[in-house]
C-alpha beads as a LAMMPS data file, in Angstrom:
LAMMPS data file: protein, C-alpha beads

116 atoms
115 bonds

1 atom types
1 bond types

-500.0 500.0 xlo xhi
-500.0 500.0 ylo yhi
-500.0 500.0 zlo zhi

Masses

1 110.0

Atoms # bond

1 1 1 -314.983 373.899 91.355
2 1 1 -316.797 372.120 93.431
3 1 1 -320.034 370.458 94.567
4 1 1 -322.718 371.876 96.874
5 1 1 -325.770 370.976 98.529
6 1 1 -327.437 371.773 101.253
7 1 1 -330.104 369.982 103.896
8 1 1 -331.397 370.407 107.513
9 1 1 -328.079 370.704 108.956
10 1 1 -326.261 372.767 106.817
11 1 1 -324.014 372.850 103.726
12 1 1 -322.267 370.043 102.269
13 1 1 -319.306 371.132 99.500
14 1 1 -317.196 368.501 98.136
15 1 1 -314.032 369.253 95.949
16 1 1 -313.777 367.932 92.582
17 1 1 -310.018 367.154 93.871
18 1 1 -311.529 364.797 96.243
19 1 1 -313.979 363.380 93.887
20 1 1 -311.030 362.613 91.567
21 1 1 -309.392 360.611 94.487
22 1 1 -312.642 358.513 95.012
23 1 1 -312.923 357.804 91.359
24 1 1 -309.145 356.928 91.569
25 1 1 -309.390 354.549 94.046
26 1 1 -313.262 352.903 92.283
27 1 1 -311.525 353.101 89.083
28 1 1 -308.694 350.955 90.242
29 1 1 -310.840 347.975 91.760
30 1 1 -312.423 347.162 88.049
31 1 1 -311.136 344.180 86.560
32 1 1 -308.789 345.192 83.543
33 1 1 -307.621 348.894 84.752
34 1 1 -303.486 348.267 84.813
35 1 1 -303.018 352.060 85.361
36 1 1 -304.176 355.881 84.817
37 1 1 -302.201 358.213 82.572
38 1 1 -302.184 361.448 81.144
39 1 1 -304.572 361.897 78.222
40 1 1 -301.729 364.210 76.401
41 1 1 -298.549 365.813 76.686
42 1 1 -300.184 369.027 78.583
43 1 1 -301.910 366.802 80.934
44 1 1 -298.483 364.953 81.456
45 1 1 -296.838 368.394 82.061
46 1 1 -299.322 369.756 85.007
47 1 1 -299.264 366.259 86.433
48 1 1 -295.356 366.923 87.254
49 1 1 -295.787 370.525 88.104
50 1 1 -298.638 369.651 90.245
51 1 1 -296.860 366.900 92.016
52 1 1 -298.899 365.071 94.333
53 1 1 -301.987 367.517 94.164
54 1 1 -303.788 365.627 91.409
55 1 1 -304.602 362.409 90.290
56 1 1 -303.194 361.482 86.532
57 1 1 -305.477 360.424 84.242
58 1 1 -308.695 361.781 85.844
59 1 1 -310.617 364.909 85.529
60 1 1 -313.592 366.093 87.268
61 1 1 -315.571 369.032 86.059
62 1 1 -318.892 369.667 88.246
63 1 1 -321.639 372.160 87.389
64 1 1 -324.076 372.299 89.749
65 1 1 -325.172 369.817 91.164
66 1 1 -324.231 367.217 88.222
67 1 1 -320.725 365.978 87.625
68 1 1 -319.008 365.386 84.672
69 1 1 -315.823 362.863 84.751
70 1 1 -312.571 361.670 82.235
71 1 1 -310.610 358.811 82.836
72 1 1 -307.855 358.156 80.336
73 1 1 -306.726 354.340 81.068
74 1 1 -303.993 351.608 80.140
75 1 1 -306.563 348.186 80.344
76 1 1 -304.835 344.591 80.530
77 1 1 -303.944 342.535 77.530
78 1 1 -306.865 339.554 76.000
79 1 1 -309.868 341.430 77.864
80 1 1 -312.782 343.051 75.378
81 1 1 -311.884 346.655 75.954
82 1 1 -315.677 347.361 75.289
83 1 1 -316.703 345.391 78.590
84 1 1 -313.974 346.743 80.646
85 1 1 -315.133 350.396 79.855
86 1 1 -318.556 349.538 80.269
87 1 1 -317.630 348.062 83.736
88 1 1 -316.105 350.854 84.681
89 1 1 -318.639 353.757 83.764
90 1 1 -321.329 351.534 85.668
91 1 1 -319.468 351.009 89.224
92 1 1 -317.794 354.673 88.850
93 1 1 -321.551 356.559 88.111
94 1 1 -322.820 354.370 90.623
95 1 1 -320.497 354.664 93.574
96 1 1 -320.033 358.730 92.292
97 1 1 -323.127 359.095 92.943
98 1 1 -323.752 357.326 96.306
99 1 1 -320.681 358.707 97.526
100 1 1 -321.654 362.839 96.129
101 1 1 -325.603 362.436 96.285
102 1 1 -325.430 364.038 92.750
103 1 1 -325.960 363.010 89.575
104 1 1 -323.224 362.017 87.408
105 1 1 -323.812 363.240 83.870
106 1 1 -321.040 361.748 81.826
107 1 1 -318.522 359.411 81.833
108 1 1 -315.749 359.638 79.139
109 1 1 -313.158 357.086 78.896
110 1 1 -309.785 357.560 76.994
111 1 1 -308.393 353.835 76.432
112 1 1 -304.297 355.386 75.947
113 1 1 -302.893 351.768 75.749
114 1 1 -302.710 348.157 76.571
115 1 1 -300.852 345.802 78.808
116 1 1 -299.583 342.936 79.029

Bonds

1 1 1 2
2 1 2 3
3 1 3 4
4 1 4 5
5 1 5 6
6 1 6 7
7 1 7 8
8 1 8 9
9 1 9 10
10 1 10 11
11 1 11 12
12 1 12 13
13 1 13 14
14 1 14 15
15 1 15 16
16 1 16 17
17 1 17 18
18 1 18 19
19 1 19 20
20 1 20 21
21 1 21 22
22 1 22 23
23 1 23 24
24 1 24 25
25 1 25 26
26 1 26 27
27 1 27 28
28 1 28 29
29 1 29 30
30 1 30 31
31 1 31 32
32 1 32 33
33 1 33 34
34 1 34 35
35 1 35 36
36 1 36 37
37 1 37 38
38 1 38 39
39 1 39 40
40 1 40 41
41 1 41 42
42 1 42 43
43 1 43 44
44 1 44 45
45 1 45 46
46 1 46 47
47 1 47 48
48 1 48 49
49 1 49 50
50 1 50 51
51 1 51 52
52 1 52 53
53 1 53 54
54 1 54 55
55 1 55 56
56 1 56 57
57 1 57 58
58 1 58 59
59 1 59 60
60 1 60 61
61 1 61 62
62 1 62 63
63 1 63 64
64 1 64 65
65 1 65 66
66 1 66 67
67 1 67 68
68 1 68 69
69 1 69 70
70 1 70 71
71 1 71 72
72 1 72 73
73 1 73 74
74 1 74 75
75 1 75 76
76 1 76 77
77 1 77 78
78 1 78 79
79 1 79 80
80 1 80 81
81 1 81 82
82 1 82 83
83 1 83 84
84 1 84 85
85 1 85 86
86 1 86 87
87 1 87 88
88 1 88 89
89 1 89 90
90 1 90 91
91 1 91 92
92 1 92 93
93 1 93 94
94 1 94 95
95 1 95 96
96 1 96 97
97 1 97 98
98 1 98 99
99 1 99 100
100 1 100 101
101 1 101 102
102 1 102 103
103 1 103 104
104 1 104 105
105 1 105 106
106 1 106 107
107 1 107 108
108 1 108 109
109 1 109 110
110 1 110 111
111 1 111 112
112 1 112 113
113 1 113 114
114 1 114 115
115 1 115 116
């Protein structure tokens, strides 16, 4: 799907596949992200299939004009994994929604491992 809006010059329509590569690229600039993976094996699976297409690890589901996003992440070894989530629900919902103009209704995060 996608998100629309419109104002006095027309329609704006943004993909979810492009707001998946946004959150990608937030995502990665919070302190304790290592990487983004697959929340399961299915997930894994389309992620090959679908090479280059998607961005592992990250979903985007918009209805309306709100957007609902999962990020399934590997965080860095000796960090509270409860502040690094936090972190990174904050600066995604906020730059999500500068970036969209929408509201961002939730934020799940999937915590699949740690680093070292």
């Amino acid at each position: 799907m996608s998100v629309r809006t419109n104002n006095i010059y027309g329609k704006i329509i943004i993909s979810d596949k492009t707001i998946e590569r946004f959150v990608s690229h937030v995502a990665m600039d919070c302190y304790g992200i290592v990487e983004f993976v697959p929340k399961n094996v299915f997930d894994s699976l389309v992620s090959f299939i679908k090479f280059g297409k998607s961005v592992k690890g990250i979903k985007v589901k918009s209805n309306g004009d709100k957007i609902n996003i999962e990020i399934s992440v590997v965080v860095k070894y000796g960090i509270t994994i409860k502040a690094v989530v936090e972190a990174l629900k904050e600066s995604v919902k906020y730059k999500v929604e500068k970036f969209t103009g929408m509201l961002v209704d939730v934020i799940n995060v999937n915590v699949m491992g740690v680093e070292l």
